[in-house]
C-alpha positions in Angstrom: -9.7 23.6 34.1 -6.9 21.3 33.1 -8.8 18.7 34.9 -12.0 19.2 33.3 -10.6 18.6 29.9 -8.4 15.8 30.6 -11.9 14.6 31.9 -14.0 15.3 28.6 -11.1 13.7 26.8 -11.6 10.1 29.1 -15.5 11.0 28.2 -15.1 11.5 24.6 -13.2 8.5 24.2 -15.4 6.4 25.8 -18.4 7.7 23.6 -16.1 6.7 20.7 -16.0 3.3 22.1 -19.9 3.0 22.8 -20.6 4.2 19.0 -17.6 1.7 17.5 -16.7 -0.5 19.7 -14.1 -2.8 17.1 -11.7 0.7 17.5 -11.2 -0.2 20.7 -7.8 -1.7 20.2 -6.7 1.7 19.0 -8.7 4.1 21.1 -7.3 2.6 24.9 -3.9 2.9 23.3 -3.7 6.2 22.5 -1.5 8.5 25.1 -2.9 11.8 25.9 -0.8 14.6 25.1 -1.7 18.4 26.3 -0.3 21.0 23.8 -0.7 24.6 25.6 1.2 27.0 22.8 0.1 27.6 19.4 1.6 25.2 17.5 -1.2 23.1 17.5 -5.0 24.1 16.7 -6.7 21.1 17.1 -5.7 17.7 17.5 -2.7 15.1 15.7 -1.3 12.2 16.5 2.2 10.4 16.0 3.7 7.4 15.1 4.3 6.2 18.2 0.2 6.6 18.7 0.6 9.6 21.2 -2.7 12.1 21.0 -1.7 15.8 21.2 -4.6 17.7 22.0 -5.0 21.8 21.6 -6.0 22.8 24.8 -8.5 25.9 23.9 -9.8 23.2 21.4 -10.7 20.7 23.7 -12.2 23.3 26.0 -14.4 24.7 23.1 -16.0 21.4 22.1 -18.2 18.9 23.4 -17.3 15.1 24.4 -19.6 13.7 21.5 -17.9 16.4 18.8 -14.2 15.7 20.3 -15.1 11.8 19.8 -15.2 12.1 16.3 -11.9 14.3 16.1 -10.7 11.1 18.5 -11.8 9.0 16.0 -10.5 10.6 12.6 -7.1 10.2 14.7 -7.3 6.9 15.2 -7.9 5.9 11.9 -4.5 7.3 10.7 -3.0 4.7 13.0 -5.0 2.0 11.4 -4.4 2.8 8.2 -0.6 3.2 9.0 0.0 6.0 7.0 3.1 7.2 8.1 4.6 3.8 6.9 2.6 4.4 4.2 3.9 7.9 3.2 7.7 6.8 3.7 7.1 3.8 1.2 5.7 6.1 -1.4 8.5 6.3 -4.6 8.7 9.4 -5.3 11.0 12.6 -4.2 10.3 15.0 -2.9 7.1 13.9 -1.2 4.7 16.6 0.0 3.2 15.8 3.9 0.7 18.2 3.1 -0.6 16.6 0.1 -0.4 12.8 1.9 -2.6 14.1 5.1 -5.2 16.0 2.5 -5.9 12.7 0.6 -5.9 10.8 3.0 -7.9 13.0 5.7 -10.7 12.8 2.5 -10.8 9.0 2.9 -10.9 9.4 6.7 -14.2 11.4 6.7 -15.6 10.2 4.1 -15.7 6.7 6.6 -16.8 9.2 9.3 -19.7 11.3 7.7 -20.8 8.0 6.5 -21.6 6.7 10.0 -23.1 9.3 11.0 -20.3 11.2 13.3 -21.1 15.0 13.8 -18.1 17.5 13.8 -17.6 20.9 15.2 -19.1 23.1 13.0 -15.9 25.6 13.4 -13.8 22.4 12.4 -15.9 21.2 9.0 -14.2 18.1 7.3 -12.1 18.1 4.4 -14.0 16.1 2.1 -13.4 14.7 -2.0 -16.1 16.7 -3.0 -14.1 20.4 -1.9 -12.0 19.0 -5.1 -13.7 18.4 -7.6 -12.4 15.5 -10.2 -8.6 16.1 -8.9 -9.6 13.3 -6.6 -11.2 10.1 -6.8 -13.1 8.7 -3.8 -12.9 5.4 -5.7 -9.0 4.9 -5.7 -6.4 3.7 -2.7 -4.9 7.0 -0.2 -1.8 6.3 -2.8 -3.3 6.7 -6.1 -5.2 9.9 -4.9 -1.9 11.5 -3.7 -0.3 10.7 -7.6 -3.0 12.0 -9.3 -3.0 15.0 -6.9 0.7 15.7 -7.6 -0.1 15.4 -11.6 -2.2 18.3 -10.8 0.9 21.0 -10.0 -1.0 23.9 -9.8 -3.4 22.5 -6.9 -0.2 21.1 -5.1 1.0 24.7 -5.3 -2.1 26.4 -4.2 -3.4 23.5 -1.5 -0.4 23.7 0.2 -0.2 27.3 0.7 -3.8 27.4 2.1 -3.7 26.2 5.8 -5.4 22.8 6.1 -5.6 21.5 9.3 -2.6 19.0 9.8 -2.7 15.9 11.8 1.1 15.4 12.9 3.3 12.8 12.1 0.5 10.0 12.4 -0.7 11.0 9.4 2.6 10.9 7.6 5.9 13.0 7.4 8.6 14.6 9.9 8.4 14.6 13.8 6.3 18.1 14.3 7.7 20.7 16.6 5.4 19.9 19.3 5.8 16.1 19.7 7.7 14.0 22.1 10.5 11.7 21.6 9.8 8.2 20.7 11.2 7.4 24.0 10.0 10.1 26.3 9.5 8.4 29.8 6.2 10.4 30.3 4.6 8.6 27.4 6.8 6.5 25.6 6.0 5.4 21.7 4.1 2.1 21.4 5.9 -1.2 20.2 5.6 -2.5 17.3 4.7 -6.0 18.8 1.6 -3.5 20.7 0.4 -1.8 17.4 0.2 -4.5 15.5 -1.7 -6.4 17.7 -4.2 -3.5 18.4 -4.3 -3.3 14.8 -5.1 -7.2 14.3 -7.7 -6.7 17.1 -9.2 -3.8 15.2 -9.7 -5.9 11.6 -11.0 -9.0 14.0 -13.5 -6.8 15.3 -14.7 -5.1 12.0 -15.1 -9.0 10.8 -16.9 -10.6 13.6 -19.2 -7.0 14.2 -19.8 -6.6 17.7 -23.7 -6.8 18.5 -23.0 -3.3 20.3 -22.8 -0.2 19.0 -23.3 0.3 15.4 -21.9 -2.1 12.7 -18.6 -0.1 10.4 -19.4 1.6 7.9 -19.2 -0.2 4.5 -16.4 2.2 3.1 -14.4 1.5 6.6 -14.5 -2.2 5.1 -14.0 -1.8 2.0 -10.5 0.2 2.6 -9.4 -2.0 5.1 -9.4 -4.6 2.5 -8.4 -2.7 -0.5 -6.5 -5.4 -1.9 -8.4 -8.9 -2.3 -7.8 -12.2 -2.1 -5.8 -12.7 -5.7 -8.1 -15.4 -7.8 -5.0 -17.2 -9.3 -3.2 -19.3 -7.6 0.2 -17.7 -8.6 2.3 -20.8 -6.7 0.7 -23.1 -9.1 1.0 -21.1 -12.1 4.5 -20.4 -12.1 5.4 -23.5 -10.6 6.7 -24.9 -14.2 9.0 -22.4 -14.7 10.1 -21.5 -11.1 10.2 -25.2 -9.5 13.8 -25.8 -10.8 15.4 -22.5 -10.0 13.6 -22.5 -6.7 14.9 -25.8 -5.6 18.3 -25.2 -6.8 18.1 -21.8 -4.4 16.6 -24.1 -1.7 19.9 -26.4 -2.2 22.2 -23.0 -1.2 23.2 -25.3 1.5 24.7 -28.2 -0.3 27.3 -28.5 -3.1 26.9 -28.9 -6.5 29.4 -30.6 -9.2 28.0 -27.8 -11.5 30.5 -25.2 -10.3 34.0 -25.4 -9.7 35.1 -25.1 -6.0 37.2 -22.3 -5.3 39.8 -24.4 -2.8 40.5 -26.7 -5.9 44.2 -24.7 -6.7 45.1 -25.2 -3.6 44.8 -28.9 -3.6 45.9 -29.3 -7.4 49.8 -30.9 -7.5 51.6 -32.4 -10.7 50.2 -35.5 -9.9 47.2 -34.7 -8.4 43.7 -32.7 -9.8 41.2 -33.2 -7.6 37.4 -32.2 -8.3 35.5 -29.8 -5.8 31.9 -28.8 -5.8 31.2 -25.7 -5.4 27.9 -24.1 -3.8 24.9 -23.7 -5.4 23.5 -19.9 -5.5 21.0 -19.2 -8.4 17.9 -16.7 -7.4 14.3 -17.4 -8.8 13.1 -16.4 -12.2 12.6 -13.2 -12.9 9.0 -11.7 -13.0 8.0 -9.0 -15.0 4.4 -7.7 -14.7 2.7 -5.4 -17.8 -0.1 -3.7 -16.5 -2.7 -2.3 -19.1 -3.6 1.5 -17.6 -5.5 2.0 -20.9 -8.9 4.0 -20.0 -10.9 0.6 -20.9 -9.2 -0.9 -17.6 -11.6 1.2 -14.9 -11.0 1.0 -11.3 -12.4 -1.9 -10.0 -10.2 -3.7 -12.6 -7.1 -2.2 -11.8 -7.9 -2.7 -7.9 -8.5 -6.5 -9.3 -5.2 -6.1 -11.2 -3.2 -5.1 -7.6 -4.8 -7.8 -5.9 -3.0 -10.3 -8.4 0.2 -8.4 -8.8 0.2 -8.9 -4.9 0.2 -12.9 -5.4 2.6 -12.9 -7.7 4.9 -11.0 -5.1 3.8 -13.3 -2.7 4.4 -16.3 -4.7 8.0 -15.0 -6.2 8.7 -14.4 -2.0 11.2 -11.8 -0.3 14.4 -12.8 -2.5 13.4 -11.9 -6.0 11.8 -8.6 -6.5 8.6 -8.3 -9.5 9.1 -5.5 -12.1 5.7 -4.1 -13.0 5.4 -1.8 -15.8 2.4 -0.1 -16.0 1.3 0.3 -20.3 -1.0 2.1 -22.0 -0.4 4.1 -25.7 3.4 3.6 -24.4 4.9 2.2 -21.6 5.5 4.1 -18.1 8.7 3.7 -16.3 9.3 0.2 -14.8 8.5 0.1 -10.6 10.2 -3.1 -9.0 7.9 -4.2 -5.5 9.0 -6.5 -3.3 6.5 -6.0 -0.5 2.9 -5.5 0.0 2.9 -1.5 1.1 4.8 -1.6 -2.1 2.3 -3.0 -4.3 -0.4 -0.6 -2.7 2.3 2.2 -3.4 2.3 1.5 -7.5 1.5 4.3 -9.5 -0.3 2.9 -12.5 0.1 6.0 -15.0 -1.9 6.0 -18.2 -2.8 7.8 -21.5 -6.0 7.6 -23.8 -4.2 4.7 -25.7 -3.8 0.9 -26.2 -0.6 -0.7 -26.9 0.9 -3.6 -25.3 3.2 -4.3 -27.3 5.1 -1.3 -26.3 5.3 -3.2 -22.8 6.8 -6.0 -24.3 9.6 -3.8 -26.1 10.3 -2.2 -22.4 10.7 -5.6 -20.8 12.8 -6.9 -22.8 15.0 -3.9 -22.3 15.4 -4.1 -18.9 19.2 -4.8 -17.4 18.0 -8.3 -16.5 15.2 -10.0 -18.9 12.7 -11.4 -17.6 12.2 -15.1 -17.5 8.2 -15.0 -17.3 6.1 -12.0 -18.3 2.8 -11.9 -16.9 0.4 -9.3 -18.8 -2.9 -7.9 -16.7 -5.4 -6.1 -19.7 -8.4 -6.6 -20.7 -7.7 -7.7 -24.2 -8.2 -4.7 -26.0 -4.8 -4.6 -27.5 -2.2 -5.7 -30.4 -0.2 -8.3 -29.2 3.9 -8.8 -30.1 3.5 -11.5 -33.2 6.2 -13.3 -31.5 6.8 -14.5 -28.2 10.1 -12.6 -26.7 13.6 -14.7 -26.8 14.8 -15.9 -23.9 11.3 -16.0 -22.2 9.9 -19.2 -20.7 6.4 -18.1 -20.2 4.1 -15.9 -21.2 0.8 -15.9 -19.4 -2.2 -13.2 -20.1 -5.1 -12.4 -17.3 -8.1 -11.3 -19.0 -10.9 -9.3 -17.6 -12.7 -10.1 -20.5 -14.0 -13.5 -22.0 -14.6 -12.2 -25.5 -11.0 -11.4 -25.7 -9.5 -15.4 -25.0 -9.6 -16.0 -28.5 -7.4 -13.3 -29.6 -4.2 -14.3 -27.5 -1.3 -15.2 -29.1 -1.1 -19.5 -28.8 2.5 -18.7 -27.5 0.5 -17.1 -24.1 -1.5 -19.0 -21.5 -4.7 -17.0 -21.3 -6.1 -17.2 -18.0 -9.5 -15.2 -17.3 -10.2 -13.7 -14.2 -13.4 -14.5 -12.6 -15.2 -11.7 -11.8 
């Protein structure tokens, strides 16, 4: 019996393969896991990509309805949500919560293209909840604006949704191995990202066989665009000096006084000794209009940019984004991309930027360039801010140019 399912395991995830085969990368490196108690019901996977598999589950259910549960598996390993869900900024976090949402973007790639599953296993779906979730926003904004919803966290999390192990985010379950169990060690790092890179490859060339990704498969895979400033440029007038001072960290400077010069110094003799030169970039500080006005498609456009201006800034400066409506939201600092994916853009009915201003300029450390993402629809500070070099404003808007303050660079966002 034990051979006949490991058999219609092999079978289902070749059927997988045959219907996408771009998932390939992810499918053939999935280890097979038998779970014979109760812990598990179905199937989960972990962060070292090892498949657990309910044994009376796999015996129920046929090759073509197991290839789907294969596949809903395997996209929790391309989406790296476990990596995802420690990232997130916010404690306590809620495991339950983070596989709900993001099993509801999972299927809804799935019931798209077509997949059938068992009928005693129906997906979890966007539309089971109503407006508490939006199949228009990233796995992280879902999960927010499912935790500003405290009575569904409550009730959701005392109703038994299926859970998909530590793949999908959270603690090692009870049932899983070791990450390095001999039997079926965890895969590399160096392995997944490769089967990952693999994976997008695929989705872009699409394979003649099988049958081309789903367009939401696509689209979530690249969430985030291309920003459509070129950040390096832009802040190259403020950030060129600071940035090649920090470049010079390796050579001396006459600027500073060398710490060695007392013990050189005699009655006679006062000798002069650079010092090292170790100044960081400019600081960035991002106001992010979450006004109702700014839908989603704008704020995804709004991420994409926020990600340049990471990008741009690079590894040694963090960016403070403050999201602003009516009033402005506490500040996030991102320093990475699963960061910038992991901002939680609060908002109320209201427009005021200039409260974002105010908050800026009340951080610990101002900020040496503010960068404002809105659509125009605002009042604007009549002054520029002290001690601020630049001041530039993305508009989503064209009829909006001509009401920037002349002290901002308005720079509108092609749509």
């Amino acid at each position: 019996m034990a051979n006949q399912n490991e058999q219609k395991l092999q079978a289902a995830r070749v059927l997988a393969q045959m219907k996408w085969p771009y998932l390939a990368g992810v499918l053939f490196n999935l280890k097979f896991v038998e779970v014979t108690t109760g812990e598990l019901d179905t199937m989960g996977v972990d962060a070292g990509w090892r498949l657990y598999w309910s044994t009376k589950f796999v015996a129920d259910h046929t090759a073509r309805e197991l290839a789907t549960v294969l596949m809903h598996e395997c996209l929790h390993c391309m989406f790296d949500h476990p990596k995802r869900f420690d990232a997130l900024p916010v404690s306590p976090k809620s495991q339950q919560v983070w596989n709900i949402v993001g099993d509801c973007a999972i299927n809804k790639i799935l019931l798209e293209g077509g997949l059938p599953f068992p009928l005693d296993a129906p997906p979890v779906t966007f539309e089971f909840f109503g407006d508490r979730l939006d199949p228009a926003l990233s796995t992280e904004q879902n999960y927010f604006k499912f935790l500003n919803e405290s009575d569904s966290v409550e009730s959701q999390e005392n109703q038994n949704h299926p859970d998909c192990g530590s793949g999908a985010g959270g603690v090692k379950r009870e049932y899983e191995l070791d990450s390095d169990d001999i039997a079926a060690p965890a895969i590399s790092v160096a392995a997944k990202g490769l089967a990952i890179a693999q994976v997008r490859e695929g989705i872009r060339n699409q394979s003649p066989f099988g049958t081309p990704p789903p367009e939401e498969l696509k689209r979530l895979l690249d969430q985030l665009s291309k920003p459509k400033v070129s950040w390096r440029r832009e802040l190259s007038v403020v950030m060129r000096p600071s940035i090649g001072t920090t470049m010079g960290r390796k050579d001396y400077s006459m600027m500073r006084l060398g710490r060695r010069e007392g013990a050189f110094r005699t009655k006679s003799f006062s000798p002069r000794l650079p010092a090292m030169r170790q100044p960081l970039p400019p600081k960035v500080t991002v106001i992010m209009d979450t006004s109702p006005s700014m839908d989603r498609d704008l704020l995804r456009d709004g991420l994409s940019e926020i990600l340049g201006i990471v990008r741009a800034v690079g590894a040694s400066q963090s960016v403070t984004v403050i999201p602003c409506s009516g009033k402005a939201f506490p500040a996030q600092e991102v320093r990475r991309a699963s960061q910038v994916k992991s901002l939680d853009l609060m908002g109320d009915q209201s427009t005021d930027l200039t409260k974002g201003f105010e908050a800026a300029m009340m951080e610990r450390k101002k900020p040496r360039i503010i960068v404002v993402i809105t659509d125009g629809y605002t009042p604007w500070p009549k002054e520029k801010p002290k001690g601020v070099d630049l001041v530039i404003v993305l508009l989503t808007v064209s009829d909006e140019l001509d009401e920037v303050m002349p002290w901002a660079k308005a720079i509108l966002i092609p749509a």
